[in-house]
C-alpha positions as CSV (number, residue, x, y, z in Angstrom):
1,X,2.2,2.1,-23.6
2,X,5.3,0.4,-22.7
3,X,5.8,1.4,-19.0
4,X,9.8,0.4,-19.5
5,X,10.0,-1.6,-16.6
6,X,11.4,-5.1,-18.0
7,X,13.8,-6.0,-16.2
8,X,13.8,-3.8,-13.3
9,X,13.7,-4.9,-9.5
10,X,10.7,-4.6,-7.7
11,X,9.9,-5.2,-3.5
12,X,6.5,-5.0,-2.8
13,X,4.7,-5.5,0.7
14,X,1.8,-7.1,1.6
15,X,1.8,-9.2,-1.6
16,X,-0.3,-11.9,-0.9
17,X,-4.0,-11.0,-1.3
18,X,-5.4,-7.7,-2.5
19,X,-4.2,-4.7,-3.5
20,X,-0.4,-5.9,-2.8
21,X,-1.2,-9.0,-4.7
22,X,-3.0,-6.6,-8.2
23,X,0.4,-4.5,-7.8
24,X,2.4,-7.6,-7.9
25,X,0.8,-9.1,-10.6
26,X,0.5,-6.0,-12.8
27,X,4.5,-5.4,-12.1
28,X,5.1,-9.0,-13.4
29,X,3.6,-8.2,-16.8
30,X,5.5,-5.5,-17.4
31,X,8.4,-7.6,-17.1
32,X,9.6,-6.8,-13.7
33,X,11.4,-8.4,-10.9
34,X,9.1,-8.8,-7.7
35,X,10.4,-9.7,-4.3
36,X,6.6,-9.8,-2.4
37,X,7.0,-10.0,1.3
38,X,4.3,-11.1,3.5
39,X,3.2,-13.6,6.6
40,X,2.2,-16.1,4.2
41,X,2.0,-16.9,1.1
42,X,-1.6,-17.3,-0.9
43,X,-2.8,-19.7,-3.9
44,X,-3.4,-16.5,-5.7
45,X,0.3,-15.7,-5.0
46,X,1.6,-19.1,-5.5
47,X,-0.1,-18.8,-9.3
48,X,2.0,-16.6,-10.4
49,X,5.6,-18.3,-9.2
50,X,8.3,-17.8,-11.9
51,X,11.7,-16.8,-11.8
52,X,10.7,-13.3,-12.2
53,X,8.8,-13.5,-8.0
54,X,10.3,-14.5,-5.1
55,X,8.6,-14.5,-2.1
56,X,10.2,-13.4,1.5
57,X,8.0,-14.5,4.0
58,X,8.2,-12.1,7.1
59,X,6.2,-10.3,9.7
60,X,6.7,-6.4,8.9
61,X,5.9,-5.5,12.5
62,X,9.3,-7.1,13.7
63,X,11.5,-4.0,13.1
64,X,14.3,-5.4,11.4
65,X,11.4,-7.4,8.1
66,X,12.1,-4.6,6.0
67,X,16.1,-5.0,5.5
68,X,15.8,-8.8,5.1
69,X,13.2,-8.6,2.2
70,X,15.4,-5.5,0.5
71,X,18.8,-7.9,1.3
72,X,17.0,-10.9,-0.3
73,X,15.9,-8.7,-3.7
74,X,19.5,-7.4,-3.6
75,X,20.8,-11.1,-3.0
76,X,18.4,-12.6,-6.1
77,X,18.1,-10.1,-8.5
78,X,21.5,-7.7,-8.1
79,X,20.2,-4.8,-6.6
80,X,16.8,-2.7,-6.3
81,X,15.1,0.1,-8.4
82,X,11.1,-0.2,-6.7
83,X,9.8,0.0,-3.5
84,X,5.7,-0.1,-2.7
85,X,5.1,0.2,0.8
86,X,1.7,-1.5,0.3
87,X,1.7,-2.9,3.8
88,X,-0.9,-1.7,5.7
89,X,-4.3,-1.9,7.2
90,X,-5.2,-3.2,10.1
91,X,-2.2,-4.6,11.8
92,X,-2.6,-9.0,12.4
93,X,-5.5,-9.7,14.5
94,X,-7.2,-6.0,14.7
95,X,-10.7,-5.2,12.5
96,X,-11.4,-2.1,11.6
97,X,-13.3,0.6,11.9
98,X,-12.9,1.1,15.2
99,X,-15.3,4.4,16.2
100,X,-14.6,6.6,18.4
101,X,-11.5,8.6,19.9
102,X,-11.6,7.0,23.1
103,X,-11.7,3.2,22.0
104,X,-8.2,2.9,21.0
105,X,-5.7,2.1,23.8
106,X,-1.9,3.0,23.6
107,X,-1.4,-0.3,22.7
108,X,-3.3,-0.1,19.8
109,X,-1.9,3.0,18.7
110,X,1.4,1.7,18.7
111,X,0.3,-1.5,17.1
112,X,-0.9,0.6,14.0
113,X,1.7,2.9,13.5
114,X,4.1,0.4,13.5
115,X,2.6,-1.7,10.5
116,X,1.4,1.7,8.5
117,X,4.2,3.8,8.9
118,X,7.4,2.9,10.8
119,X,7.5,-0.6,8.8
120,X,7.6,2.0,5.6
121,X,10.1,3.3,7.2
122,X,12.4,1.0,7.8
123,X,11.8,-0.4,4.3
124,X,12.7,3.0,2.9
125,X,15.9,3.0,5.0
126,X,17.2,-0.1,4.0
127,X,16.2,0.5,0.1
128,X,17.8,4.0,-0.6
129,X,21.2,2.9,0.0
130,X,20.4,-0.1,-2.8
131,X,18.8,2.5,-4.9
132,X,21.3,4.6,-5.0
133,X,23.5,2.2,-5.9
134,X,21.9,1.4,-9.4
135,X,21.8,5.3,-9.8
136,X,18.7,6.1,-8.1
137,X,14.8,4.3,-8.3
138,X,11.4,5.0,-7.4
139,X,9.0,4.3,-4.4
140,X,5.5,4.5,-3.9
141,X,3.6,4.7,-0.2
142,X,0.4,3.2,-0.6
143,X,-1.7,6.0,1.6
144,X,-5.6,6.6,2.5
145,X,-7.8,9.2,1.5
146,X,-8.4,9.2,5.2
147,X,-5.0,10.7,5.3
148,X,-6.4,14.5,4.0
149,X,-10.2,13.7,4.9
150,X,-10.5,11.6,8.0
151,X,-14.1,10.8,9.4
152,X,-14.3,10.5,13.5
153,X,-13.2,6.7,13.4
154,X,-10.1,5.3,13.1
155,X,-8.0,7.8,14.0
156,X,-5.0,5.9,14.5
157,X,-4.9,5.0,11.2
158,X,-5.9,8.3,9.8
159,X,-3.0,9.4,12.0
160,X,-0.3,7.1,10.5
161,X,-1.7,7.6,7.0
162,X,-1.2,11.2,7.2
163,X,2.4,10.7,8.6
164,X,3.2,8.6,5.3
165,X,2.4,11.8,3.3
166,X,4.3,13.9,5.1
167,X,7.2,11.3,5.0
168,X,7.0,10.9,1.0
169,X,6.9,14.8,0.4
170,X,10.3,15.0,2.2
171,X,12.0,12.2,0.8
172,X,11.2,13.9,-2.4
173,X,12.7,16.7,-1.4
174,X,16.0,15.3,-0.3
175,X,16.6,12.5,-2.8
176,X,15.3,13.4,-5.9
177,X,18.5,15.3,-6.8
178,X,20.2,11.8,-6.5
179,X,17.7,10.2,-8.9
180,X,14.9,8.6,-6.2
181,X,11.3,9.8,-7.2
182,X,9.0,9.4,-4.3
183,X,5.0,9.6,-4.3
184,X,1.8,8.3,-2.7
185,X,-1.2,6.7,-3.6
186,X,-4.2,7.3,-2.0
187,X,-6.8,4.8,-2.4
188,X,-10.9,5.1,-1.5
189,X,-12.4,1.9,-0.2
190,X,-10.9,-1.1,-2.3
191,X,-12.8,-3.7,-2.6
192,X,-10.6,-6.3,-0.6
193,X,-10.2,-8.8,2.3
194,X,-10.3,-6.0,4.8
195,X,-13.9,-5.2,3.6
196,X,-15.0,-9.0,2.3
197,X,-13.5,-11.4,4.6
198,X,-16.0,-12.4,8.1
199,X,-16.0,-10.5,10.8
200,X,-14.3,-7.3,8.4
201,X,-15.2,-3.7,7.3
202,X,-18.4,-5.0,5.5
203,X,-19.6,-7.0,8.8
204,X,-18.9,-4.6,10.9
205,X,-20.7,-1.5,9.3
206,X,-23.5,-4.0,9.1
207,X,-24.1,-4.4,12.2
208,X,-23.9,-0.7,12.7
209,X,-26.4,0.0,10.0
210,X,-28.7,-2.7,10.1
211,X,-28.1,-3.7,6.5
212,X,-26.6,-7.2,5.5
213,X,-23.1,-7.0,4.4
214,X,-23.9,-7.1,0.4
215,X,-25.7,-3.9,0.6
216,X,-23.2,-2.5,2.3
217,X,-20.6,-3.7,0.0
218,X,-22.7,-2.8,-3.0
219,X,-24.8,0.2,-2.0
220,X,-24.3,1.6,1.6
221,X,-20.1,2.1,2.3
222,X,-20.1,4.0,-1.9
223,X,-23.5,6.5,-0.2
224,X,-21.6,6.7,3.1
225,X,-18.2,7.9,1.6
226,X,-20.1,9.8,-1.3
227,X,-18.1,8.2,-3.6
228,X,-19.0,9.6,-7.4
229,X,-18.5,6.4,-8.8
230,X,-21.3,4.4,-6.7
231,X,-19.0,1.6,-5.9
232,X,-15.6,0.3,-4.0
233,X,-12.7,0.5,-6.0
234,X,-11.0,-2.2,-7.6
235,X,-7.5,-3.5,-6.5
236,X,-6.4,-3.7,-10.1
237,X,-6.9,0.7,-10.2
238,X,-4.8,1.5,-7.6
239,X,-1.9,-1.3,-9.3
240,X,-2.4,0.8,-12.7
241,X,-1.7,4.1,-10.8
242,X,1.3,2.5,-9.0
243,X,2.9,1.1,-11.9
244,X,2.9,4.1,-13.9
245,X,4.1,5.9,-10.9
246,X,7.4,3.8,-10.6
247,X,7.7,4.0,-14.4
248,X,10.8,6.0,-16.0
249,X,7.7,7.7,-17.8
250,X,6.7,9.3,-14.9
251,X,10.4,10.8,-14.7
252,X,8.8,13.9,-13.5
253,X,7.1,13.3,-10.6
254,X,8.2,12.5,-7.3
255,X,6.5,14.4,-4.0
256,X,3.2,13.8,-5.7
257,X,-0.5,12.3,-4.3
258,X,-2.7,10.3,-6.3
259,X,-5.7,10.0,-5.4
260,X,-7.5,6.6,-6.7
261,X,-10.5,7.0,-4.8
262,X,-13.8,6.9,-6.9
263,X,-14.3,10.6,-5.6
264,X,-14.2,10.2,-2.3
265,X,-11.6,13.7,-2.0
266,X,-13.9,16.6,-3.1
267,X,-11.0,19.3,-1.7
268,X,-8.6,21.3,-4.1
């Protein structure tokens, strides 16, 4: 299926490692434009340098990130027509999960919804006006299934998730009539640095199981979450979903959820 993208202009957040880095690269085959803002840049990131990627390196918790990385595609490329908010996560320097209502502080709270929903936010400020110039776009919020089923941990990420859906259904509402589609994807556990990498998810429900990290990667977060497929999901799944998503063949949807989850929603 040709996903009619060459040529389009692309921003994508948290583009260096992960699901940011599957959405870039799947975007880039289909002959799009990709501005991928993050801290750093990766060697998996630096792989793919063409003229087709730039990369805008920025810290999205300093509140005015978002408008320099949509200036920059704007500046390169000649305007913008995507936006995937797949910044989020833990914010720098925090590992997740964090159990318990009572363990996060204020500061904490305001660390996370920073970096999962207001740095959406500002992106999504700064794009629509570029959007609209080129005669509308498409955006995709990169969500949590946590967002409509959230477990008694992590609750200020649950929090801010849930806030993104609520953000992308109105946006829907009030700019689809000018040509911007929004939706969400909703990923299950993906199978990235937030789980692998020391001290992360995979360590951490170790030591609160008392099973080594592979079998919790392989075997005991897929039983915990009652996932149908037995297994984490792949970063290169929830890139598929988002590419059709910000494809003119998905012209008619906007205010939509995915779910790309391995059954982790069971609800209607």
């Amino acid at each position: 299926m040709d996903l009619q993208l060459s040529g389009r202009v692309a921003v994508v957040t948290g583009a260096s490692k992960g699901t940011g880095l599957a959405i870039t690269r799947t975007l880039l085959d289909e002959g799009a434009k990709v501005v991928a803002a993050s801290r750093k840049s990766s060697p998996e990131l630096d792989a793919l340098a063409g003229p087709g990627l730039v990369h805008v390196a920025v810290d999205l918790m300093d509140p005015d990130a978002p408008a320099r990385v949509v200036r920059r595609a704007v500046e390169t490329f000649g305007g913008l027509d995507i936006l995937v908010n797949n910044a989020g996560g833990p914010p720098p320097g925090v590992a997740l999960p964090r159990f318990g209502f009572l363990t996060p502080t204020d500061d904490d709270w305001r660390q996370m919804l920073e970096f999962n929903l207001l740095s959406a936010v500002r992106a999504i400020r700064a794009a629509i006006p570029a959007m609209l110039e080129r005669g509308g776009g498409a955006i995709v919020n990169v969500s949590s299934g946590n967002a409509r089923r959230p477990p008694p941990m992590n609750y200020d990420y649950n929090a801010a998730k849930a806030g993104l859906n609520t953000l992308t259904k109105g946006l829907s509402e009030e700019f689809g009539p000018q040509g911007i589609r929004v939706n969400t994807v909703s990923p299950g556990p993906v199978r990235t640095a937030w789980w692998t990498e020391e001290g992360g998810a995979a360590d951490i429900l170790a030591g609160a199981t008392g099973a080594d990290r592979d079998a919790v990667l392989d075997r005991v977060a897929p039983e915990m979450m009652n996932l149908v497929t037995g297994r984490l999901v792949k970063p290169e799944e929830i890139a598929d979903a988002v590419a059709l998503l910000v494809s003119p063949r998905s012209g008619s949807t906007t205010g939509s959820e995915y779910a790309v989850d391995g059954g982790f929603l069971k609800e209607l």
